[in-house]
Rosetta silent file (secondary structure, phi, psi, omega in degrees, C-alpha in Angstrom):
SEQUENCE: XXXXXXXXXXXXXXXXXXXXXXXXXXXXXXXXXXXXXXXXXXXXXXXXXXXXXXXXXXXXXXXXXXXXXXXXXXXXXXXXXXXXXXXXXXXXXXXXXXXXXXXXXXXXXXXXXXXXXXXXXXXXXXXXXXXXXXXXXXXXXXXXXXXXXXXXXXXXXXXXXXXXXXXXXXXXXXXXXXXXXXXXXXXXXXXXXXXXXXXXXXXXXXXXXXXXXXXXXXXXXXXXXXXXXXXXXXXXXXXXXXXXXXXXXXXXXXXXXXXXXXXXXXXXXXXXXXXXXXXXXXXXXXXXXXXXXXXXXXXXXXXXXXXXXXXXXXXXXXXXXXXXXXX
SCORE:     score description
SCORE:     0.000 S_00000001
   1 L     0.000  170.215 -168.519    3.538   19.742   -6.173 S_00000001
   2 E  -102.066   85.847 -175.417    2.707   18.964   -2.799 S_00000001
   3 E   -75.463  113.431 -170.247    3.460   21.554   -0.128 S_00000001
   4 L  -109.306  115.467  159.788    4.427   20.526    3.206 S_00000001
   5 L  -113.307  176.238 -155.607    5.676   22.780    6.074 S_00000001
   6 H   -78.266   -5.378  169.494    7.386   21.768    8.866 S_00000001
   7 H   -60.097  -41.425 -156.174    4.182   22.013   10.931 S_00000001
   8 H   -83.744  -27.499 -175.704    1.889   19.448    9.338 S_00000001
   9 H   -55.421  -37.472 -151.184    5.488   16.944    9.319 S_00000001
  10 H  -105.164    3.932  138.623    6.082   17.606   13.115 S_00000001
  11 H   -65.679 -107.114  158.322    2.239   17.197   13.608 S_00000001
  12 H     8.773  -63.827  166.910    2.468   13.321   12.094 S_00000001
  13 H   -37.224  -34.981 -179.364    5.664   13.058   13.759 S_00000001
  14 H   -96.927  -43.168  172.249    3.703   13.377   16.946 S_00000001
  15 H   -57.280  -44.967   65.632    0.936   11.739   16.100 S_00000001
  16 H    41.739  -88.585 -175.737    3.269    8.266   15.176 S_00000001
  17 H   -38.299  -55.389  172.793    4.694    8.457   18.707 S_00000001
  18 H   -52.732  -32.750 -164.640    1.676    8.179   20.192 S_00000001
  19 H   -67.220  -71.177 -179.298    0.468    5.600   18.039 S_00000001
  20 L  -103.186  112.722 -179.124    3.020    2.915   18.222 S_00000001
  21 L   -38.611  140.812  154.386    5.918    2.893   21.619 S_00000001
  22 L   -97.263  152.124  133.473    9.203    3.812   20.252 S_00000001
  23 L  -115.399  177.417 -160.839   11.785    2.741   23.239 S_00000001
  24 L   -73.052  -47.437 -154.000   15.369    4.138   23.714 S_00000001
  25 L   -76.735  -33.320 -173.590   16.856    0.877   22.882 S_00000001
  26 L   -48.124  161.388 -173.727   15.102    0.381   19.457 S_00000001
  27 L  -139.381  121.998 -173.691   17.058    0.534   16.086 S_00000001
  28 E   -99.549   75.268  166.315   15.180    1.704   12.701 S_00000001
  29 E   -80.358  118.284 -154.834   15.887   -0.139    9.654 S_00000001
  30 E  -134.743  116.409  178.212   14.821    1.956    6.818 S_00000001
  31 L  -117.082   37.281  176.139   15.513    0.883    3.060 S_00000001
  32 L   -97.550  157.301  174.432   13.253    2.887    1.852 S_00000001
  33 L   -94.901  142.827  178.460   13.966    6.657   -0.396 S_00000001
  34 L   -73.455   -2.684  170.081   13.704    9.785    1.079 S_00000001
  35 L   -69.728  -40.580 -174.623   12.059   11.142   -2.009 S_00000001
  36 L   -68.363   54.579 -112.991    9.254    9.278   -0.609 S_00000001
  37 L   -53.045  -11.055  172.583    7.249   10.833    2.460 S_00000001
  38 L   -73.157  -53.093  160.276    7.067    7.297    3.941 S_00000001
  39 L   -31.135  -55.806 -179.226   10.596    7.216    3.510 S_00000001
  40 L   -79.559  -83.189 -151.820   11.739   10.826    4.603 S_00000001
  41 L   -47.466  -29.137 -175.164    9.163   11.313    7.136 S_00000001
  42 L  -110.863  -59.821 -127.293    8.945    8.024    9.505 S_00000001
  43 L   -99.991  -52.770  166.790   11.749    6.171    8.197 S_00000001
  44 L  -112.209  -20.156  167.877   14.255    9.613    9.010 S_00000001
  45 L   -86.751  -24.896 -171.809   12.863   12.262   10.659 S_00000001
  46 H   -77.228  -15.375  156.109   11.144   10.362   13.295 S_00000001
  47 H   -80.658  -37.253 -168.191   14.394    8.585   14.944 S_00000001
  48 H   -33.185  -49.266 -165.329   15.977   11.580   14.596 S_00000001
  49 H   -73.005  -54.530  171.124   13.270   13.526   16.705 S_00000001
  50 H   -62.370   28.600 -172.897   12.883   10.059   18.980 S_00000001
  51 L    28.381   52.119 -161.867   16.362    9.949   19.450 S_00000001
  52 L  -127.703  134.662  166.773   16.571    6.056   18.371 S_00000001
  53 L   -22.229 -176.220 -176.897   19.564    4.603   16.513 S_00000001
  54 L  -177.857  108.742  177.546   18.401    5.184   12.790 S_00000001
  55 E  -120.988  119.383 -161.260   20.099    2.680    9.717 S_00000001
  56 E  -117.145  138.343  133.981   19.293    3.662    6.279 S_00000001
  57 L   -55.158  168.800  121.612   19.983    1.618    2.974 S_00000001
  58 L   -46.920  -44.272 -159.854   20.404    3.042   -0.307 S_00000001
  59 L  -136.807  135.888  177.471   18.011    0.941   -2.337 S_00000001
  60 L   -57.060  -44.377 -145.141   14.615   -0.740   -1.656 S_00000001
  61 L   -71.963   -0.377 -175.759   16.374   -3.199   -4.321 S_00000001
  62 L  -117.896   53.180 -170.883   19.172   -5.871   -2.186 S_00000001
  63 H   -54.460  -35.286  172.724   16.715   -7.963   -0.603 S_00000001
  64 H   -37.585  -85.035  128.646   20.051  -10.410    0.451 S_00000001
  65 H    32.927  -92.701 -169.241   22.011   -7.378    1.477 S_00000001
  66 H   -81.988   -4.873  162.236   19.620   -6.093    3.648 S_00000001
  67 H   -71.597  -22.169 -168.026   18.672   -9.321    5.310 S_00000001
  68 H   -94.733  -27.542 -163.124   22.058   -9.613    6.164 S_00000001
  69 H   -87.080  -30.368 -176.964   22.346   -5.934    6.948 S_00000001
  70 H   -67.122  -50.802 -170.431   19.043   -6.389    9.493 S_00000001
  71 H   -59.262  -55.591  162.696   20.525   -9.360   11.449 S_00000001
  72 H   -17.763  -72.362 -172.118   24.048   -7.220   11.391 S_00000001
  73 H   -87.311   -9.683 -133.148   22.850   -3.960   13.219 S_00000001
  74 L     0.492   79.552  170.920   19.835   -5.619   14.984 S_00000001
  75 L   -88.881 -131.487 -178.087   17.605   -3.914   14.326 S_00000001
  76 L  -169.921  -19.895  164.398   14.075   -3.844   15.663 S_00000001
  77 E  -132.260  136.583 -142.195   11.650   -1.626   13.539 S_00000001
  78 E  -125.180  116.807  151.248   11.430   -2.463    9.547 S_00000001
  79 E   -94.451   82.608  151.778    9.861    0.180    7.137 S_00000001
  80 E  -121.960 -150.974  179.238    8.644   -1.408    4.171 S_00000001
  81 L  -131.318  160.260  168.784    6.121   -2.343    1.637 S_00000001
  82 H   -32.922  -62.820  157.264    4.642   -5.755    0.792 S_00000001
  83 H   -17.662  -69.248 -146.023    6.627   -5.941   -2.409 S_00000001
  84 H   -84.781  -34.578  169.002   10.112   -5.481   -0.695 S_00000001
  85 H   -74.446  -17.429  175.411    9.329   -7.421    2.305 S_00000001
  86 H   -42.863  -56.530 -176.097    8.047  -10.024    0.400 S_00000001
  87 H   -57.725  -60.441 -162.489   11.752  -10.290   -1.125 S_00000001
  88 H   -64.781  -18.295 -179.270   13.433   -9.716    1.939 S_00000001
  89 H   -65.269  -48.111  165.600   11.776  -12.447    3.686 S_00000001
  90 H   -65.157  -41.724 -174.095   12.650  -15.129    0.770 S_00000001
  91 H   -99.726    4.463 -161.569   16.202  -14.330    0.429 S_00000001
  92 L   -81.503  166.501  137.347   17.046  -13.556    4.225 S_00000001
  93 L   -70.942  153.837 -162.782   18.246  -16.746    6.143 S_00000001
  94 L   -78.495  130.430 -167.102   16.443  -18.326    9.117 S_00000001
  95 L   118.745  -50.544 -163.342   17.519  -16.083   11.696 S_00000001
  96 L   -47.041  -44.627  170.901   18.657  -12.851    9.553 S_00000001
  97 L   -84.500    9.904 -167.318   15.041  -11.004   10.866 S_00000001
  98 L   -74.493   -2.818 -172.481   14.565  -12.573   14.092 S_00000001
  99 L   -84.438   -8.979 -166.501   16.179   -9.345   15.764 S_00000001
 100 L   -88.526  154.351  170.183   12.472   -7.016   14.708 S_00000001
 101 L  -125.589   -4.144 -168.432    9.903   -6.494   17.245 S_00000001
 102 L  -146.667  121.536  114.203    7.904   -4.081   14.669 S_00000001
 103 L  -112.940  117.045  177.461    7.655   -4.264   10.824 S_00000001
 104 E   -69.013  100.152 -165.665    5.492   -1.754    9.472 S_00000001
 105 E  -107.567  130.252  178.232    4.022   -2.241    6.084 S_00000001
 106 L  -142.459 -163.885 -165.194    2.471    0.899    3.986 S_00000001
 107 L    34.489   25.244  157.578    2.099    2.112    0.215 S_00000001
 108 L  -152.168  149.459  165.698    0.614   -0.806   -1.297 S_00000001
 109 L   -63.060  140.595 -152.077   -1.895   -3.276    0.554 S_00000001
 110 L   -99.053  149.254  159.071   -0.262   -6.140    2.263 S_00000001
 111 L   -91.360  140.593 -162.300   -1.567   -9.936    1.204 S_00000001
 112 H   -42.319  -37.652 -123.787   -2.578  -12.621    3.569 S_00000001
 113 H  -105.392  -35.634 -174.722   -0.051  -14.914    1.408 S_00000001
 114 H   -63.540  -28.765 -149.553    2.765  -12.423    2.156 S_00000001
 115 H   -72.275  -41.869 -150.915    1.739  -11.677    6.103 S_00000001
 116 H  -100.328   -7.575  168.074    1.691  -15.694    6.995 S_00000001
 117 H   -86.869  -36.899  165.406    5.157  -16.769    4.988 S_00000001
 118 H   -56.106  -57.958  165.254    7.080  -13.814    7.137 S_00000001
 119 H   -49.513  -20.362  166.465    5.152  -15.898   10.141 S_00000001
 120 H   -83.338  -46.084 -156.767    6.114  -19.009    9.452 S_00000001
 121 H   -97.130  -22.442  164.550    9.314  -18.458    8.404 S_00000001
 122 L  -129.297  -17.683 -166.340   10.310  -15.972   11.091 S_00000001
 123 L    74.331   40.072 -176.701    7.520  -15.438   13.675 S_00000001
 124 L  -114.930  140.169  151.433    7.083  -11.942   12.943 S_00000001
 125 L   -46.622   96.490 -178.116    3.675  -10.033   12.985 S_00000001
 126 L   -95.373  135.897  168.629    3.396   -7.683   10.062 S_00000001
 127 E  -102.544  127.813  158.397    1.283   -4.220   10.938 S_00000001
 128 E  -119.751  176.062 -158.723    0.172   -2.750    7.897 S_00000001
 129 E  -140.136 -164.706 -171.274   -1.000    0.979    8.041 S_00000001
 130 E  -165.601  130.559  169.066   -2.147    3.392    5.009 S_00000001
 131 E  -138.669  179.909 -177.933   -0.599    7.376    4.535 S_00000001
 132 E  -143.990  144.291  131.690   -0.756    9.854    1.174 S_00000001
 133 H    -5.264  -77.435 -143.098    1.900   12.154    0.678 S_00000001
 134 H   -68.335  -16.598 -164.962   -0.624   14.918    1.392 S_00000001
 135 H  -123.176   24.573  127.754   -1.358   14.016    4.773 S_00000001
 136 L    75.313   19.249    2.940    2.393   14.043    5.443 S_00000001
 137 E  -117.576  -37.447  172.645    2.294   10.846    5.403 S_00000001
 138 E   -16.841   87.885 -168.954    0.468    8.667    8.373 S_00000001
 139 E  -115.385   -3.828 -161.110   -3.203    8.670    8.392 S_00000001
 140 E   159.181  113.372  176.115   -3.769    4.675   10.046 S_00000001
 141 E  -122.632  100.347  165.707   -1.871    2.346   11.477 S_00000001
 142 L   -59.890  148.699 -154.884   -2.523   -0.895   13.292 S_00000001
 143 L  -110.746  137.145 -125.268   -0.765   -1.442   16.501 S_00000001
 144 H   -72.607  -46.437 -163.029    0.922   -4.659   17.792 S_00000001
 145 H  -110.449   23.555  137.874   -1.902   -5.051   20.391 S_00000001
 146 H  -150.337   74.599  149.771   -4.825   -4.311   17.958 S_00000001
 147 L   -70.122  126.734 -167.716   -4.097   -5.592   14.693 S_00000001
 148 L  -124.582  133.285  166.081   -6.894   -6.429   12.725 S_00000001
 149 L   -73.756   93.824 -142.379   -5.829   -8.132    9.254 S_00000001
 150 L   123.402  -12.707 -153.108   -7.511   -7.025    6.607 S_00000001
 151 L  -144.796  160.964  161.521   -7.850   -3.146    7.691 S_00000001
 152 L  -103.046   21.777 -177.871   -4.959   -0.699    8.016 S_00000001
 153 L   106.173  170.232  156.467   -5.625    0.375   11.597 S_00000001
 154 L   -65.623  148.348  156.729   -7.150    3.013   13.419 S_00000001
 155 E   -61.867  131.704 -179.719   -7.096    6.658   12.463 S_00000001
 156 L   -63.813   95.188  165.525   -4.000    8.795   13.881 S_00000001
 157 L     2.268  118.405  144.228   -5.304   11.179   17.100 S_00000001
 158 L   122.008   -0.992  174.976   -6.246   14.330   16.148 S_00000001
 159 E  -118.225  158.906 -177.345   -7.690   13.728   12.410 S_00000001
 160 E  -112.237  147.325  170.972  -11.159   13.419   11.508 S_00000001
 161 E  -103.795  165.633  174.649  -12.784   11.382    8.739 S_00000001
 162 E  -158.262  123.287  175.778  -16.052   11.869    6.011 S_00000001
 163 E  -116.369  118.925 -144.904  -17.197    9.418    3.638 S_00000001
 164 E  -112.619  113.036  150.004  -18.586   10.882    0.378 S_00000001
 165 E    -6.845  113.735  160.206  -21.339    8.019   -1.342 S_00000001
 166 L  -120.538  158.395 -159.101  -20.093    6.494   -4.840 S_00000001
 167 L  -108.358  134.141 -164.329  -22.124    5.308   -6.736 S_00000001
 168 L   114.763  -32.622  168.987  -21.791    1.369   -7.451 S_00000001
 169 L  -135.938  116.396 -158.709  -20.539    0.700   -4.370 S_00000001
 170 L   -80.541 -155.906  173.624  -22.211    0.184   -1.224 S_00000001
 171 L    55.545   -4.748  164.831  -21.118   -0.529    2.489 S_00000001
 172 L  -150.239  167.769 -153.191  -17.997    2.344    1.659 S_00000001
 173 E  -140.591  172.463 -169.433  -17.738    5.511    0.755 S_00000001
 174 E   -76.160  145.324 -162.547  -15.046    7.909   -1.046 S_00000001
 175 E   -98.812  117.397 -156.258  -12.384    8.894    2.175 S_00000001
 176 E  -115.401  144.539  163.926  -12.023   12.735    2.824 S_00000001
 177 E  -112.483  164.802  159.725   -9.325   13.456    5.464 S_00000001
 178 E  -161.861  129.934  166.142   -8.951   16.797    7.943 S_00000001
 179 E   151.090 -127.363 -145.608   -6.099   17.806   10.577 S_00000001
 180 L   -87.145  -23.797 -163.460   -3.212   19.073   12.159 S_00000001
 181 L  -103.692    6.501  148.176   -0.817   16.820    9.960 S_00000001
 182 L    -0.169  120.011  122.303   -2.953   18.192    6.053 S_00000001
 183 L   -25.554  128.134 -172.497   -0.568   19.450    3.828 S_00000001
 184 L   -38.189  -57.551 -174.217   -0.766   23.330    3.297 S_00000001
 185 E   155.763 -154.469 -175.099   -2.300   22.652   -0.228 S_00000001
 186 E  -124.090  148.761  174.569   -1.142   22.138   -3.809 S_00000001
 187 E  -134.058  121.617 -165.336    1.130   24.728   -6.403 S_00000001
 188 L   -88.443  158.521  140.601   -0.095   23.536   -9.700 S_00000001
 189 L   -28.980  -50.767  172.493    2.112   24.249  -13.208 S_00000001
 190 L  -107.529   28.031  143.554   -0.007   26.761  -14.143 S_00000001
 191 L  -174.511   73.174 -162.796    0.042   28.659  -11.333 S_00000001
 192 L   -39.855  112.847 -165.261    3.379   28.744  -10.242 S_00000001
 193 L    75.327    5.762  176.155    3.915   29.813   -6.435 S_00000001
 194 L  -123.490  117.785  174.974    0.461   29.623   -5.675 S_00000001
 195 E   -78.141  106.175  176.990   -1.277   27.572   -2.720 S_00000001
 196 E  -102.667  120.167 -170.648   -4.451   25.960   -3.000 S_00000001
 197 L  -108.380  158.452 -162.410   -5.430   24.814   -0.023 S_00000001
 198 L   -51.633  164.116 -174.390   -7.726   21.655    0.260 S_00000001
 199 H   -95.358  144.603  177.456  -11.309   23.453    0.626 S_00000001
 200 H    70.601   14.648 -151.202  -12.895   23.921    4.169 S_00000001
 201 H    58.550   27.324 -163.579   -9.470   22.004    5.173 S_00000001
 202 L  -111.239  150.740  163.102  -10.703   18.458    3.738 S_00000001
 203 E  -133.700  136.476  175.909   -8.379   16.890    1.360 S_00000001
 204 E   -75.260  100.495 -168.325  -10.195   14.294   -0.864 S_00000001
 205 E   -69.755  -25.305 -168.497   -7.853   10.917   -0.648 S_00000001
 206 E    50.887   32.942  149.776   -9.945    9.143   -3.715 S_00000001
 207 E   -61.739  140.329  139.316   -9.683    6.150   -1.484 S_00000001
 208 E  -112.039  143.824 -160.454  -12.701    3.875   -1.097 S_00000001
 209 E  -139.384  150.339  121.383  -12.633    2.836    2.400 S_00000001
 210 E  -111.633  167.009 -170.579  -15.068    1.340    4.624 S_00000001
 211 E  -114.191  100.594 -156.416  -15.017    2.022    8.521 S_00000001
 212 E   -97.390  179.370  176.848  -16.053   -0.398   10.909 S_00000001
 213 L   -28.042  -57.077 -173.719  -17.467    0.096   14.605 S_00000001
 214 L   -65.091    4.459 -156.007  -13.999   -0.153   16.480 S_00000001
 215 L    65.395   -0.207 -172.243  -12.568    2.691   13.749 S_00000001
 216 E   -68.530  139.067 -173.578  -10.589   -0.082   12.071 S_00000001
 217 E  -107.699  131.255  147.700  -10.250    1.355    7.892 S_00000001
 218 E   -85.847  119.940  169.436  -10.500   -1.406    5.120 S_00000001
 219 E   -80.878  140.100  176.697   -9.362    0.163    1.785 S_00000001
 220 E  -121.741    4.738  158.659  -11.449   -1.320   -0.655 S_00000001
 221 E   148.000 -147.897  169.215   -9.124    0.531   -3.486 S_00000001
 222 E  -108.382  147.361 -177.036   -8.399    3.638   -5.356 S_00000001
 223 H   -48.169  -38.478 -173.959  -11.318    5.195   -6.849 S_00000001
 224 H   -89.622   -1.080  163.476   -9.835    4.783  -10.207 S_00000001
 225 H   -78.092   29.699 -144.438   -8.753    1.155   -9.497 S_00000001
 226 E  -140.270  102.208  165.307  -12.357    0.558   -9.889 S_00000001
 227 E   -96.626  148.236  179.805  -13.699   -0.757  -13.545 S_00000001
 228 E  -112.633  108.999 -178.664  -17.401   -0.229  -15.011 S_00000001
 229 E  -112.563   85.651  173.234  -18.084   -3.160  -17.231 S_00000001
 230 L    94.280   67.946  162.874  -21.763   -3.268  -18.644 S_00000001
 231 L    72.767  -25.964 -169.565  -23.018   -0.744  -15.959 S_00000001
 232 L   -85.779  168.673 -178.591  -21.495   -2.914  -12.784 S_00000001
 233 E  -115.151  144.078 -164.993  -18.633   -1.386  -10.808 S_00000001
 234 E  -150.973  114.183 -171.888  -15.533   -3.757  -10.234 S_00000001
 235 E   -62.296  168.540  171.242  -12.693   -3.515   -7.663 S_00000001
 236 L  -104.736  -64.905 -174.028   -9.209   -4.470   -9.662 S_00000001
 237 H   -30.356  -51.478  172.164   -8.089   -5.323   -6.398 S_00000001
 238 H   -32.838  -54.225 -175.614  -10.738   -7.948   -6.038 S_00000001
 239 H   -68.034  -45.639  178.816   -9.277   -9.486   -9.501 S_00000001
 240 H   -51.496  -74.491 -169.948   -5.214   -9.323   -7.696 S_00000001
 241 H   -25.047  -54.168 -176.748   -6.825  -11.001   -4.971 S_00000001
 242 H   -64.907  -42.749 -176.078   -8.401  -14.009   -6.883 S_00000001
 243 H   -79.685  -28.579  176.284   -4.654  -14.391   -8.214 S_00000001
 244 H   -87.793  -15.271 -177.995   -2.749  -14.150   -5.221 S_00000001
 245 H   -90.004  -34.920 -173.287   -4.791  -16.856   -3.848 S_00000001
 246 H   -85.164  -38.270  168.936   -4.198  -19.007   -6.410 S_00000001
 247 L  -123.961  112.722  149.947   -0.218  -18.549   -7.139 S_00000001
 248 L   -59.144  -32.371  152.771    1.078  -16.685   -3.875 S_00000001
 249 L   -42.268  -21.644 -170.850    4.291  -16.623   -5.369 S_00000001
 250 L  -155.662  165.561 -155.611    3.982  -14.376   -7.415 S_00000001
 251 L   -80.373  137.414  160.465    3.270  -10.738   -8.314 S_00000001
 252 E  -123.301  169.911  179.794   -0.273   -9.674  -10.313 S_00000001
 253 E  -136.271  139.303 -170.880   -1.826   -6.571  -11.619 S_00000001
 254 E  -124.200   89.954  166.195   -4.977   -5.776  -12.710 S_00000001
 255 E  -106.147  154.188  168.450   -6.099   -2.760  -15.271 S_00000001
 256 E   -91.806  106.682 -178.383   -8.949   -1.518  -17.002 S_00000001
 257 E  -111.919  155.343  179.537   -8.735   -0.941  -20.668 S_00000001
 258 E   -14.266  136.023  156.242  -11.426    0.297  -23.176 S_00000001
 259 E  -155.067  113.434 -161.312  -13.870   -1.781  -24.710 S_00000001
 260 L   -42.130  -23.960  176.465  -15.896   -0.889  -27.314 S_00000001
 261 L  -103.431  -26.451 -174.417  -19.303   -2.820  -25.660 S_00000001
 262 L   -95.048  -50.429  170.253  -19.083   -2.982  -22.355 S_00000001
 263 E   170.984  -51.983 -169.179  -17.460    0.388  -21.469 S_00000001
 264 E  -144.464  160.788 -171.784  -14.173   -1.413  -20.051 S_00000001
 265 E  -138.042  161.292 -177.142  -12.666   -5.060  -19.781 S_00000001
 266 E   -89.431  156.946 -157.132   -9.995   -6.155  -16.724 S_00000001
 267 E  -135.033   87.438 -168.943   -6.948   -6.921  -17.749 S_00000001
 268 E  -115.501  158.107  170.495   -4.332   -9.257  -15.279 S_00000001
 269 E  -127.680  124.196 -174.310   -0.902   -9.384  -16.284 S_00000001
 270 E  -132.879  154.271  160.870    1.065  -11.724  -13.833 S_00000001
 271 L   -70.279  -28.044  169.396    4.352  -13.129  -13.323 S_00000001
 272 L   -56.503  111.895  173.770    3.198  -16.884  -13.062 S_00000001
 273 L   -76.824   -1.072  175.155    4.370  -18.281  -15.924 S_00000001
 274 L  -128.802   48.693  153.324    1.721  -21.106  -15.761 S_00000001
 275 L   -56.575  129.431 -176.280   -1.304  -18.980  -15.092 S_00000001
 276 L  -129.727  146.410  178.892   -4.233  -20.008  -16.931 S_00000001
 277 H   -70.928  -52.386  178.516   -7.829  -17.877  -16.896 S_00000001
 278 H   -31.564  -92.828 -153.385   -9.812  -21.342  -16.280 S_00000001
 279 H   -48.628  -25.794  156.489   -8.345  -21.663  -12.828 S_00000001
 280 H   -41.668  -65.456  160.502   -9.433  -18.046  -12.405 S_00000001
 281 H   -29.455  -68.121 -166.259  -12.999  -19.041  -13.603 S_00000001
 282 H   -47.352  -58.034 -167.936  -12.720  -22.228  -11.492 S_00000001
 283 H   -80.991   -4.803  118.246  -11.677  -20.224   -8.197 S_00000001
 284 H   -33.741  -54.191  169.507  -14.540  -17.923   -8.923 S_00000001
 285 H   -97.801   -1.594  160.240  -16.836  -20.034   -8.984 S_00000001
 286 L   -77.461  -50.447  168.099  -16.100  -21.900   -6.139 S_00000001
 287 L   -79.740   17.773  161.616  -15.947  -19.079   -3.751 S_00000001
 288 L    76.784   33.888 -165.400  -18.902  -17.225   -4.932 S_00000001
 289 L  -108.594  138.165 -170.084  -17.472  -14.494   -6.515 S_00000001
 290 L   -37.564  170.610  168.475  -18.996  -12.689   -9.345 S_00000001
 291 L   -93.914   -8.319 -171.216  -17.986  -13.533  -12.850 S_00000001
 292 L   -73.653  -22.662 -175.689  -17.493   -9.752  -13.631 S_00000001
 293 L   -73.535  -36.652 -147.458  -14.107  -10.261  -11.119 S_00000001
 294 L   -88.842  151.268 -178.837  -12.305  -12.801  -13.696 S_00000001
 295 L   -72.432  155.759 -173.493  -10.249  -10.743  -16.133 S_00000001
 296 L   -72.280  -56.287  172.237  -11.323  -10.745  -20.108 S_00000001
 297 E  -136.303  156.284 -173.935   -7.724  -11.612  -20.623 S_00000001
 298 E  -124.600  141.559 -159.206   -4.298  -12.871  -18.579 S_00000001
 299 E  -128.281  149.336  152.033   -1.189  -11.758  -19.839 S_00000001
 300 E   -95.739  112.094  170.835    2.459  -13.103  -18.812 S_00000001
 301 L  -119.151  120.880 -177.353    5.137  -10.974  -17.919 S_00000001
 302 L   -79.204   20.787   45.507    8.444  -12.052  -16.723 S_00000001
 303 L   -78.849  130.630 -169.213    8.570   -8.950  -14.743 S_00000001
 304 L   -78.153  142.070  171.345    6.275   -6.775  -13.414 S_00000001
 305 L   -72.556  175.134 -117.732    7.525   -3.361  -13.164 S_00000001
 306 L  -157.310   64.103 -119.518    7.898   -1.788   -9.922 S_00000001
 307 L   -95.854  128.140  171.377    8.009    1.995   -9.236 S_00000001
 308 L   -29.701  -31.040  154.814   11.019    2.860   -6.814 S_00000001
 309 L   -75.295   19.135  175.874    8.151    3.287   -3.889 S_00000001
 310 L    95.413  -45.753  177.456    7.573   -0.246   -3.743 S_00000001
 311 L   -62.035  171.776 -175.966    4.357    0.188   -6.060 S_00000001
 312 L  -113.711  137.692  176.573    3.656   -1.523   -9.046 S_00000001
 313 L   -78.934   99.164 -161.327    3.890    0.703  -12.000 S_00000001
 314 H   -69.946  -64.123  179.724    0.150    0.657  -13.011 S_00000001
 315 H   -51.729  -47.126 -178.603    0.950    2.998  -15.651 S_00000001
 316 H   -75.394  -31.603  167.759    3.835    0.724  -17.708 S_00000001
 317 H   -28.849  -75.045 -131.554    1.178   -2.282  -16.915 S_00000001
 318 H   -74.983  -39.549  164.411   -1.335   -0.859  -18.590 S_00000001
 319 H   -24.842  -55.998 -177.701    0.824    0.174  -21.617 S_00000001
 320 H  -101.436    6.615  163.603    1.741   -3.345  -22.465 S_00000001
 321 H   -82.033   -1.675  161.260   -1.280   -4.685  -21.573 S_00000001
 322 H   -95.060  -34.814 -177.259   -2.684   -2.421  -24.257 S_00000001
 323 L   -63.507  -10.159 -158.447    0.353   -2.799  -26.366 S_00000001
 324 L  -106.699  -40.484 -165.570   -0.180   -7.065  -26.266 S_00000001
 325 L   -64.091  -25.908 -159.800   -4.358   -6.648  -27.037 S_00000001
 326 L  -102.737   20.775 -175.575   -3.594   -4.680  -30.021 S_00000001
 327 L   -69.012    0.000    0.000   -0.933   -7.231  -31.404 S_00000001
């Protein structure tokens, strides 16, 4: 488990205030779970401490409901993830969100196709920002009046960054964090009450990030979202991406499963029921993109599962996308 005292929370907590104006008037609609440090930490402790109205859902899961619930209280700052806003944005009515001046998007990367139908359709500005658990949760947020698209913001006042070389991919490096908002350290199963704290204070995010001049952070994935097929290194993300451009509608996933020649082969499993790999190929090869991005095979699922944070359950993916190859 992850140990958190109230110092590194009420470090973050401060660090968040600075970053983005709170005012007295604002109202904090949070459908997010408090199991979740985006959830607990931003979403409940922080009106609490900024002494701002504060309206919690139960469930991530009623995008109507909470479109209806946003226009209702008016509120004015949104905590959610791509996924959820995605939803709420489709099932709200024209009008239901027009009351936000802030929605804040974290735990999954947000896509152009989501950011510009919430703009059309409401005129709102999505910031999205990037935390871990460990760092309690905040680590980069963009801010109304420097959002960069593409990037998750600047780094939060008072933490430092170090980017450790992988090999396969240049122009970014693996993302080490250190400061005041750190988590204490980890108490493993087998050694029960006992804190291991990250070493020298760094805690190794297993992000790849690059960082550009201004500080703005691009995630370029998770380390392990990263397949090696015949020696080459291959974002997954890259492969979502390619999918999302072509049906925006709808959710994809991308894993890496075994393969006896190359090392590993991509995998997309998507909700478009009239996905085809050609148009992958096609859209590949128009936009210059390696052929190592289009997946070996595309799988149809009439939903993808969905982890209660908003994430896509990587892990049940990958199951039936092993479970369908070995049919």
């Amino acid at each position: 488990g992850v140990v958190l005292s109230h110092r590194p929370i009420l470090a973050n907590l401060g660090q968040v205030r600075a970053h983005i104006d709170i005012y007295p008037g604002d109202v904090v609609f949070n459908p997010l779970p408090i199991f979740h440090c985006f959830g607990l930490t931003v979403g409940t402790l922080l009106p609490l401490i900024a002494g701002v109205k504060l309206v919690c859902h139960p469930t991530p899961l009623q995008p109507r409901e909470i479109a209806r619930r946003i226009r209702a209280t008016g509120a004015t700052i949104l905590l959610s993830t791509d996924t959820f806003i995605n939803q709420y944005a489709r099932a709200g009515e024209p009008g239901d969100l027009d009351s936000l001046r802030l929605a804040v998007c974290g735990a999954e990367r947000l896509r152009d196709e989501t950011r510009s139908f919430v703009r059309r359709k409401y005129g709102i500005t999505l910031l999205e920002g990037y935390g871990v658990t460990e760092a309690s949760p905040v680590v980069a947020a963009n801010q109304v009046e420097a959002n960069h698209p593409g990037t998750v913001g600047r780094l939060m006042a008072g933490m430092e960054t170090r980017l450790e070389p992988v090999e396969g991919i240049s122009g970014a490096g693996r993302l080490l964090l250190k400061g005041p908002n750190i988590m204490l350290g980890y108490i493993r199963a087998d050694a029960p009450g006992h804190i291991m704290p990250p070493q020298d204070g760094w805690y190794d995010t297993g992000d790849i990030v690059s960082i550009d001049g201004e500080g703005f952070i691009a995630i370029r994935g998770r380390l392990k979202r990263f397949a090696k097929i015949g020696g080459e290194t291959v974002s997954l993300a890259v492969v979502e991406n390619i999918a999302a451009a072509l049906w925006p509608d709808h959710t994809h996933a991308a894993v890496a499963v075994p393969d006896g020649r190359k090392g590993e082969q991509v995998v997309l499993v998507t909700d478009a029921p009239d996905a085809r790999r050609v148009d992958l190929i096609g859209w590949a090869q128009n936009h210059g993109v390696t052929e190592l991005a289009v997946p070996r095979h595309l799988l149809t699922l009439e939903n993808i599962p969905v982890l209660g944070t908003g994430k896509i359950d990587y892990g049940r993916v990958e199951k039936f996308a092993r479970a369908k190859l070995q049919d």
